[in-house]
N, C-alpha and C positions, 0 to 999 in steps of 0.2 A: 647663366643665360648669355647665348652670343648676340653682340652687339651688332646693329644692322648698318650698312656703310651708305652713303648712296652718293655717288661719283659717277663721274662721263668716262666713256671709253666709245673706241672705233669700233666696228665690226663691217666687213666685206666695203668698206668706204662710208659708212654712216656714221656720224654721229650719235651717241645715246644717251639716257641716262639709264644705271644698273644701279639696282638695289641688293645689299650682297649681305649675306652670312657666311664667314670664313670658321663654319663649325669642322666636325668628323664629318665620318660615314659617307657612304655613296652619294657623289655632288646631284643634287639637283635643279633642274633648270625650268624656270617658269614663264609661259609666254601667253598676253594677254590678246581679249578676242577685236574686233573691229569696232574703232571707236571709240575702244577702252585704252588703257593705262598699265606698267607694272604697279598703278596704287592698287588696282584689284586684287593683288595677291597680300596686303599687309598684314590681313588675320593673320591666313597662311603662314605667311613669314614669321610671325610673333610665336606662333605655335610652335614652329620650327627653333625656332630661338630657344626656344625651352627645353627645345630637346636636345640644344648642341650641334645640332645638324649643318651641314655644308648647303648653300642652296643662292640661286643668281635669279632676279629679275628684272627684264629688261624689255623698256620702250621700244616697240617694233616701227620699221621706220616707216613713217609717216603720220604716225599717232603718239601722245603724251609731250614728251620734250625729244621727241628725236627729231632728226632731218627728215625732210622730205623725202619720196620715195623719186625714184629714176623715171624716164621714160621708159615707154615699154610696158611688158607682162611683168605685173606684178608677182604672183609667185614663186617665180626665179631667184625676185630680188631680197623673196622672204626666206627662198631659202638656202641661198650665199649667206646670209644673215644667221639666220638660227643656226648653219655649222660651226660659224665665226664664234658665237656664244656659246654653243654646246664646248668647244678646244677647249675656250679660256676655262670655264666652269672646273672642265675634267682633266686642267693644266694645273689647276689649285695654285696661282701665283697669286693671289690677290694680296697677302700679304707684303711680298717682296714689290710689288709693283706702290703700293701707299709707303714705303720704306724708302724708296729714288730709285724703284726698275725701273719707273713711265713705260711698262710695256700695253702695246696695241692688239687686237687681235691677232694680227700675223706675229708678234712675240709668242701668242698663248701659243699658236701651233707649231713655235719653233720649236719651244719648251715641253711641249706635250710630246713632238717625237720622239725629243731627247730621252725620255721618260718611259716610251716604248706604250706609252696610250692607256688611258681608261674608260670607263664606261660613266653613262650619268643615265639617272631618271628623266623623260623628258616627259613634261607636262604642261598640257595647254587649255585654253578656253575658248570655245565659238571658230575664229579665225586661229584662234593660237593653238586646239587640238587638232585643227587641218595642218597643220606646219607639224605638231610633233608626229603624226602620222608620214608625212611624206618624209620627213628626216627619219623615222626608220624603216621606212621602204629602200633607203641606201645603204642601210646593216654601217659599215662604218664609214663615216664620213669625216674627210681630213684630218685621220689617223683617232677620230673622238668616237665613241661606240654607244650606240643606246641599248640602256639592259634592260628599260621598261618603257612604255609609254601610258601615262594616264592623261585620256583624252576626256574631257568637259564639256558633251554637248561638240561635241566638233563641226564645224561649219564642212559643206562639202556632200552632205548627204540629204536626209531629206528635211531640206530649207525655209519650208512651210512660207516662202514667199517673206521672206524678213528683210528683205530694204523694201518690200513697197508698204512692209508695218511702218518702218521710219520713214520714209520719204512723202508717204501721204496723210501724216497724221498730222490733225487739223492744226494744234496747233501752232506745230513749225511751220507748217507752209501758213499761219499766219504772219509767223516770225519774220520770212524770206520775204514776204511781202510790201509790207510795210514800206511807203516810202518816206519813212524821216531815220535820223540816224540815232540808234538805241543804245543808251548805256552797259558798259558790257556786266555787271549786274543781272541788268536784264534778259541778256541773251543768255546766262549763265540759270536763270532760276525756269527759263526755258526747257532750256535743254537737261537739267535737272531733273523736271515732270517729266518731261517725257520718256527719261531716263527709268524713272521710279515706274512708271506705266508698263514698260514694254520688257525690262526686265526679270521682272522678281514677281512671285506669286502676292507675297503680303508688300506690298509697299509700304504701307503705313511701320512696318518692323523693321527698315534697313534705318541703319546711323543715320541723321544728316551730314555727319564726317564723309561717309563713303559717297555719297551724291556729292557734297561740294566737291570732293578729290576728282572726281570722274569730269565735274561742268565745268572747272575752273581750267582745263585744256581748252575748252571750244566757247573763247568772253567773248568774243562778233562774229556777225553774220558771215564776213568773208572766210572764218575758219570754217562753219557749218557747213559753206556751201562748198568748202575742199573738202569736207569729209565725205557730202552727198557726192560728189565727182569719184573720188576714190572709191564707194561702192559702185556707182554703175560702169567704172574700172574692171572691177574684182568679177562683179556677176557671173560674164561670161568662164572663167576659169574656174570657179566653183562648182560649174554643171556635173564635169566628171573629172575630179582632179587626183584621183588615187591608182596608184596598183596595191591593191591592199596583200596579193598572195606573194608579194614579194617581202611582206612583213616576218622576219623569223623570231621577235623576241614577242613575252609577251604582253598585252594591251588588256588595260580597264578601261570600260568607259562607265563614266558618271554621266545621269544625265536625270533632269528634273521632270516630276509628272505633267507639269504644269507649265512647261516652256513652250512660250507662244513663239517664238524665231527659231529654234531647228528641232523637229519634231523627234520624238526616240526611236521612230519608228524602224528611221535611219540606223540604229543599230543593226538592224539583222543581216547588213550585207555584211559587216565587220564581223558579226558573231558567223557567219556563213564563210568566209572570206579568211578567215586570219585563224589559224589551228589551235592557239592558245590565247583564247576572247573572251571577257566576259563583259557581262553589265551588271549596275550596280544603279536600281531607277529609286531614287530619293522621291518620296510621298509627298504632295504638298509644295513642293518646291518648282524654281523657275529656271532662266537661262545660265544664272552663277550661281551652282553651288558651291564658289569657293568664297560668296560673299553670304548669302544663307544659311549652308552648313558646313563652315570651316572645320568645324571639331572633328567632323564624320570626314570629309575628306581628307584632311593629314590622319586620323587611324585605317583609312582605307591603305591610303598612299604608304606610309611606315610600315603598317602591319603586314601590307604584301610582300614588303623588301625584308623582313624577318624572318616571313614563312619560304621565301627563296632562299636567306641563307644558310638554314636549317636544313632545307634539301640537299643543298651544294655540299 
């Protein structure tokens, strides 16, 4: 079983923290949705682990332990960022760099030309499958290549109105309210519930683990209200942020029956759009099926990359 690393590196000028399996096989790269954390992927990962697998998760910047995001369109800045991550991933240094490389992301892609370039899986959730979609709308990007993308519910399509689920739900805007000053505990068991509500079809079935990991990012008020700032950031660039027919590799999308923030419906421009599409609608399920049904998405995830290399 490969052992998980979790260290800070740069990416396009951010600060991060990555979560990392330095296994075999086709690297892949995982990126989490708005809000959330690379802890969303730790099933994931552990699974992954078990299989030996090469695979990067990483804090997008402005959420978990990363740096703040820039002035400006958001977007842009996410996806200077996710090619930065995709190089190193499909650079495979990670070893040499925990050895005394201290290489940065521009190391990953100095080392990746040298190497003449790879390819990675890119896979995301909510915000994070809108980013691995536009990262392979540019086929390869700073000599790094995407051979698949597995999008999660991808933000960007149809959004069923999901920051005015968060922004108006009673009892955060109790939280924001309040005027005495709250221990952050408190804003943590907050944003916790309302985490468990708006997420996931069964609440009462997710870890307590996976909720503290997600609330223990946003312990006061003044973080909640960067986060609410950041989405009504984001909105405007979500309306219509794809060329999807410029997509040539191809895409699964995951997506739960039961997800109350991006409806599946949004699938069919993708399955309309993209020559080699499918979907894959989990029964029962909500906005992360990578915290619901991990199992079924790494045999989704693996078992596509099998039945590809058998064709090849």
């Amino acid at each position: 079983m490969e052992p998980l690393f979790e260290h800070r590196m740069q990416f396009a000028g951010v600060e991060t923290r990555v979560l990392e399996l330095e296994g075999g096989g086709e690297p892949i790269v995982l990126f989490h949705g708005w809000s959330d954390s690379a802890d969303t992927w730790r099933h994931v990962l552990d699974l992954l682990a078990r299989r030996g697998r090469r695979a990067i998760a990483v804090d997008l910047p402005g959420f978990g332990r990363a740096d703040r995001a820039g002035d400006g369109p958001l977007l842009p800045q996410l996806d200077a960022f996710g090619a930065e991550a995709l190089a190193y991933a499909t650079a495979d240094i990670g070893r040499a760099r925990r050895t005394g490389g201290g290489r940065t992301g521009a190391g990953a892609r100095r080392a990746l030309t040298r190497r003449g370039g790879r390819r990675a899986v890119v896979v995301g959730n909510s915000l994070g499958g809108c980013l691995a979609l536009r990262l392979a709308e540019r086929g390869a990007v700073r000599g790094a290549g995407v051979s698949r993308v597995v999008a999660l519910a991808p933000a960007g399509l149809d959004m069923a109105g999901w920051f005015r689920l968060v922004e108006r739900d009673p009892v955060l805007r109790s939280l924001l309210a309040l005027p005495v000053p709250l221990p952050g505990r408190a804003v943590e068991e907050v944003v916790g519930r309302v985490y468990r509500a708006l997420a996931f079809a069964h609440a009462e079935q997710i870890e307590p683990g996976v909720v503290r990991a997600f609330a223990r990012h946003h312990r006061d008020r003044a973080a909640v209200a960067r986060l609410l700032a950041s989405g009504r950031r984001l909105l405007p660039e979500l309306r219509d942020p794809f060329d999807l027919a410029a997509i040539d590799c191809p895409v699964l999308l995951i997506w739960g029956d039961r997800d109350r923030m991006v409806y599946s419906s949004g699938a069919a421009r993708v399955l309309d759009e993209v020559a080699d599409a499918r979907l894959e609608l989990f029964e029962d399920c909500g906005h992360c099926p990578q915290i619901e049904r991990p199992d079924r998405v790494v045999e989704l995830l693996l078992g596509d990359g099998r039945q590809a290399a058998r064709a090849a």
